[in-house]
Each structure stands twice: as structure tokens, then as C-alpha cells.
N, C-alpha and C positions, 0 to 999 in steps of 0.2 A: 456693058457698064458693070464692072465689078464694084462686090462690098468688101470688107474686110473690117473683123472686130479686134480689139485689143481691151487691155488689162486697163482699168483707170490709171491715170500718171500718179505718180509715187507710188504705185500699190506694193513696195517690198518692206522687206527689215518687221521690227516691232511694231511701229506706229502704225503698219496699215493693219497688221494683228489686232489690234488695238479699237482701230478703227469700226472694223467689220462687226467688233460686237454691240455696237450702236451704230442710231443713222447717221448714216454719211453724208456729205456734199457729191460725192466722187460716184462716175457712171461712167457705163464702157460706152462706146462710141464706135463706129461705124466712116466707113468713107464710099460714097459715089461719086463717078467716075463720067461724067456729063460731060456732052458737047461744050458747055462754056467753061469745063473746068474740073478739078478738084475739089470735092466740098465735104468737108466732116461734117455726123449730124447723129444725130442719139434719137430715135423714134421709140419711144415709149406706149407704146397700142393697147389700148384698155377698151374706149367708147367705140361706136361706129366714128364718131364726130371730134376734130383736131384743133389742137390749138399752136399756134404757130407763136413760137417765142422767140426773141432777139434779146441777148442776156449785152451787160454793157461793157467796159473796160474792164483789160485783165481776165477776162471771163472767156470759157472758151465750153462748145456743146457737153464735155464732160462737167461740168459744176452745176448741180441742180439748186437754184433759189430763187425761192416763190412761187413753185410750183403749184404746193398741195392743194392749192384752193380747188385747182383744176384735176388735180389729181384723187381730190376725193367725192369731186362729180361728175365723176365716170368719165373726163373726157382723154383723148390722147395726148399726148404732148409730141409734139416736132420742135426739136432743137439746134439750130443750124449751128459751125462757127462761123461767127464773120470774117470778114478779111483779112488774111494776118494772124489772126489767134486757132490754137488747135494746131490741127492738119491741113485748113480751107488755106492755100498761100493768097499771097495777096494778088494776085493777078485774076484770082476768080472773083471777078464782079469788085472790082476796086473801090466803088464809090457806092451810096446808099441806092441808086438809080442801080446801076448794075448789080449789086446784089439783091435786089428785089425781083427782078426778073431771073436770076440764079433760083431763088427761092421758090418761085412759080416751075420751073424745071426741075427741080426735086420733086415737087408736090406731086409735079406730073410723073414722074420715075418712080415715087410710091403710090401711084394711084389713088392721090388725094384730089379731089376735085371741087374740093370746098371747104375751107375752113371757119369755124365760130366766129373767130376772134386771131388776131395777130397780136402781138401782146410785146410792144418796146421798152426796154427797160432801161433808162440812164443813157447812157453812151447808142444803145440798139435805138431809142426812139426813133432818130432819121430813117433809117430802115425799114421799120415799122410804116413811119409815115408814106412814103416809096412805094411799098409794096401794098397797102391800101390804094393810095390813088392810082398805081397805073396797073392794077388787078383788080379792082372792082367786082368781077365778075368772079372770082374766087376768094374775097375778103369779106365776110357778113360784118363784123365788129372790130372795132379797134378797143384796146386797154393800153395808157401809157402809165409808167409806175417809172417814177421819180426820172423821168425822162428829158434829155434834151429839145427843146424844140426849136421853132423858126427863130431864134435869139442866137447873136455871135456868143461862141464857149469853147473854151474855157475863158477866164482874164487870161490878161499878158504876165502876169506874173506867175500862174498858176502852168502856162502856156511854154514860158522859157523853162520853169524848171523841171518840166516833166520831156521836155525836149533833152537834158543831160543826163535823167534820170532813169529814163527808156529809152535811149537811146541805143544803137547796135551794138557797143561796144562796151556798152554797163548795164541792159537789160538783166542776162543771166544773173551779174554780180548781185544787182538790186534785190532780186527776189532771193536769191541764195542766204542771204545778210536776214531778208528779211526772217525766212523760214527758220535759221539759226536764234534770233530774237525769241521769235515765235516759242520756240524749246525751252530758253535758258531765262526768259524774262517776259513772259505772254504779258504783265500789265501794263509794263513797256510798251510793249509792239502795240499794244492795243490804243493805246491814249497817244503814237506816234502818229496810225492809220487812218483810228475815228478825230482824230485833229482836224485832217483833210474834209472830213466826210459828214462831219457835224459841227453846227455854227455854234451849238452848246457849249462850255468848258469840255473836254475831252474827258478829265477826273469824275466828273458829273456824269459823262454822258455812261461811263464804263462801270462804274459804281454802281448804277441802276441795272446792267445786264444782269438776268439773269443767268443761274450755272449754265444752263441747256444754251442761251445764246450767246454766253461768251463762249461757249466749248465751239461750237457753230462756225462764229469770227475768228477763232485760232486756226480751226481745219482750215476755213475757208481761206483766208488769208496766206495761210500756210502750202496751198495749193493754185493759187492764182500766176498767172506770166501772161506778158502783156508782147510778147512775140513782137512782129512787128504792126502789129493789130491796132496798138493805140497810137501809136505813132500818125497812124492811117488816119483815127478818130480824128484826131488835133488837126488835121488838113479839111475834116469834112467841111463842106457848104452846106446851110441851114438849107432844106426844101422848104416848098409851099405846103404848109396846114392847109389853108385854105383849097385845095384839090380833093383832100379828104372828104367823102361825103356823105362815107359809114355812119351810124348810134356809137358815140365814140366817149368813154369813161375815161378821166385824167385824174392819176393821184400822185398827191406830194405833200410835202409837209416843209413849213416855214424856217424848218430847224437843220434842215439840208445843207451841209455848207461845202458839195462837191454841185451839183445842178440849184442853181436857185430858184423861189417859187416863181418869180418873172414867168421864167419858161412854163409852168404849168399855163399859168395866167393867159399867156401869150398862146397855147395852142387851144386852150377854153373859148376863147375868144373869136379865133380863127376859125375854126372848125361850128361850120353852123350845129350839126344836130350832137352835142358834145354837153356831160356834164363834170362840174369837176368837184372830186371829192378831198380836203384836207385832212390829212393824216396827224395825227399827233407825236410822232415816231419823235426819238430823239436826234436822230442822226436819216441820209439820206438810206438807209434802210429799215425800209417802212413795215416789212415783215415781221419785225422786232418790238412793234409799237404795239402799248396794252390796247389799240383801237384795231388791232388789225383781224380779230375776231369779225367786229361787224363790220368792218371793209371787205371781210369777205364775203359775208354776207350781201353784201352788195352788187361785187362781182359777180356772182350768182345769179341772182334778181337780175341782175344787167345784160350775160349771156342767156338766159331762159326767155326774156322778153319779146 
């Protein structure tokens, strides 16, 4: 089972100059070489004890967000890519069921044998959900943050366009366009993206960032590709909440206008021993929100319990 590390993507020219001298989004990455497959994953090792993360569309194991909470209570992070995005091709573990059990065969190739918490973000929730109910026995906690759940997603409208838009033969262009944006007209790109992404006016929502998160949402944005990863998404089948049987913490916020609160609602509900926390964030990222202090405070409280 080989590993192999490389450089974060884009790390050349000025900007990643640039980059370096504050914090980044951007993290080298690793790939194992498992019976079921290929799978990139970025293992960050701090605590004895791990937290298993599922990052959502366009996201791949190099982008680190919303980590810190975990990261500044001692614990490790395991960051997989899922299907499609990264390095992980789509053939490894196609579906939220198959890569859940991908995910358990890593855990086991680094000698994890138990993790805190699995922690779905957005587009990763299914997965999330997946890997709690049919690991039980290596899953202590679930955390969903602005998550998908047992609700059909995206709409149809949202459905067709991102079917032309990531699609094989316009994915590269899409993001190439957008990175170019990104450079030459960031409040642009930005009130384009958070449009998608927040039910708020977009002018509103980007007005309130501050410097440090819009610099954030530029990197980040500016670093995202959606491979054939989302494509994948857009095919997923909602699983059963109801399997889940973990202490299971659900956060969103009403103002989300890429996952809507339904879905929180819907796995709150589902999920017997499950609490759900709303966020006041302005957009579907909740890390941004002046509440996300005591959210994490929360999180905390929730995995110490």
C-alpha cells in the first residue's frame, strides 16, 4: 500500500508566495493504495483521538474548512477525498455506502480504530450518514454542518444547471473563469458564488464579510474544482437518518440558500438521540457566522460528553 505526498494544488507563481505568508485553505495530501481503490487523504495527527471529515462539493482532502474547532482541541483530523474530487477517482467507493466502507479501510491502513466523531459537511453529509450507521463500532459521534440529508437535493433547476456547468467538457473552463474573476474583480466573484450559497441579497451578504473572510472566500474559491466529484453528488440517493444511532449534533442556518434548513430539520428529527443547533451565519457557511464562537463551544461540549 503506497503513500505519496505532493505540493498543495496551485502552489506556484506569486499568489502561492503570497499565500504562505498567512493562513491558508491549501494542504499537502497523501494517497493510499487499498484493496478497494485509490483514495487521497490528508491525515493531520495532533491528539491520540480522530475526527473523520467529509468536506462537500468542489472540495477535495487538500482544502482545509472548519477544521479549527477540532484542531484546537487537540484532536486529529482525517480528511478523505470523496469520489471524484482530488486524487480518490470515482470508482473508489462510488456511492455514500461505498465510500463509507472505503473510509473504514483507511482508518484501518492508519491504525485508527476509532474515531470521536465523523463530521458531514454539505454535499459529504450522506457519507457521513453511511459511515456512522454501517460502522457503528468505529463511529462514537456524528457532527452534520450545513449538511444534506434524507431530502431529494438539489432542485431541478439548480440540478440542470450545474449538470452544464460541471459538466466534463466545461468543468476545467468553469473554475479557470472563475479563478480569473477571483483576480481581476473578487467583489464580483464573490456576490456571483455567495448568490448560490446564500438566501440573503448577495451585496448584503459580502458587505458584512470581514477582511480575513473574504480573503478566505477568494483563496478558497479560487482553489476549488469539482472533478467529476459533483457530478457524482447530483446522482447521490438520500440514505436512511434513521440507521444512525450515534449522540448526533446538526448545524445550519435559515439563511443557506445552497442546502436548505428542511434538511437539517429532516435529519434532527430522524435521528433519535440528535440535537440541532441553528446558526445565524449569513450564507451556507456557518464558519463565518459572528455565532460560530459559541457553536463551537458547543461542538466541544458535544464531543467531550
Amino acid at each position: 500500500m503506497g503513500q505519496r505526498g505532493r505540493q498543495p494544488a496551485g502552489s506556484s507563481g506569486c499568489l502561492w508566495t503570497i499565500m504562505m505568508g498567512m493562513t491558508s485553505v491549501a494542504r499537502s495530501t497523501m494517497t493510499a493504495e487499498l484493496d478497494c481503490g485509490v483514495v487521497e487523504y490528508r491525515f493531520d495527527q495532533r491528539g491520540s483521538t480522530t475526527v473523520v471529515v467529509f468536506h462537500g462539493g468542489h472540495m477535495n482532502a487538500g482544502l482545509a474548512l472548519g477544521e479549527d474547532v477540532f484542531v484546537d482541541a487537540g484532536y486529529s483530523v482525517l480528511v478523505p477525498s470523496r469520489p471524484g474530487y482530488g486524487r480518490t477517482p470515482l470508482s473508489t467507493g462510488m456511492t455514500a455506502d461505498g465510500f463509507a466502507d472505503v473510509t473504514r479501510s483507511l482508518c484501518d491502513h492508519l491504525g485508527i480504530t476509532r474515531v470521536a466523531a465523523v463530521v458531514g459537511i454539505s454535499a459529504g453529509g450522506p457519507t457521513a450518514m453511511a459511515t456512522a450507521a454501517r460502522h457503528p463500532d468505529l463511529v462514537e459521534r456524528v457532527i452534520f454542518q450545513s449538511a444534506v440529508g434524507p431530502l431529494p437535493w438539489p432542485d431541478e433547476r439548480t440540478r440542470m444547471a450545474a449538470r452544464l456547468v460541471f459538466a466534463a467538457a466545461t468543468e476545467r473552463i468553469t473554475w479557470s473563469a472563475v479563478r480569473v474573476i477571483m483576480r481581476t474583480a473578487p467583489d464580483l466573484g464573490l456576490r456571483m458564488l455567495l448568490g448560490d450559497l446564500a438566501a440573503l441579497p448577495a451585496r448584503q451578504v459580502v458587505a458584512a464579510l470581514s477582511a480575513e473572510n473574504r480573503r478566505l472566500l477568494i483563496e478558497l474559491f479560487s482553489r476549488m474544482r469539482s472533478g467529476r466529484g459533483f457530478r457524482n453528488d447530483l446522482a447521490a440517493v438520500a440514505g436512511s437518518a434513521g440507521e444512525v444511532t450515534q449522540p448526533t449534533l446538526v448545524i445550519a442556518s435559515r439563511n443557506d440558500g445552497s442546502v436548505p434548513f428542511d434538511h437539517a430539520e429532516a435529519l434532527a428529527s430522524a435521528i433519535q438521540h440528535s440535537s440541532l443547533v441553528e446558526s445565524q451565519a449569513d450564507s451556507h457557511f456557518i464558519w463565518l457566522g459572528q455565532d460560530w464562537p459559541a457553536i463551537s463551544g458547543k461542538i466541544r461540549n458535544f464531543l467531550a460528553a
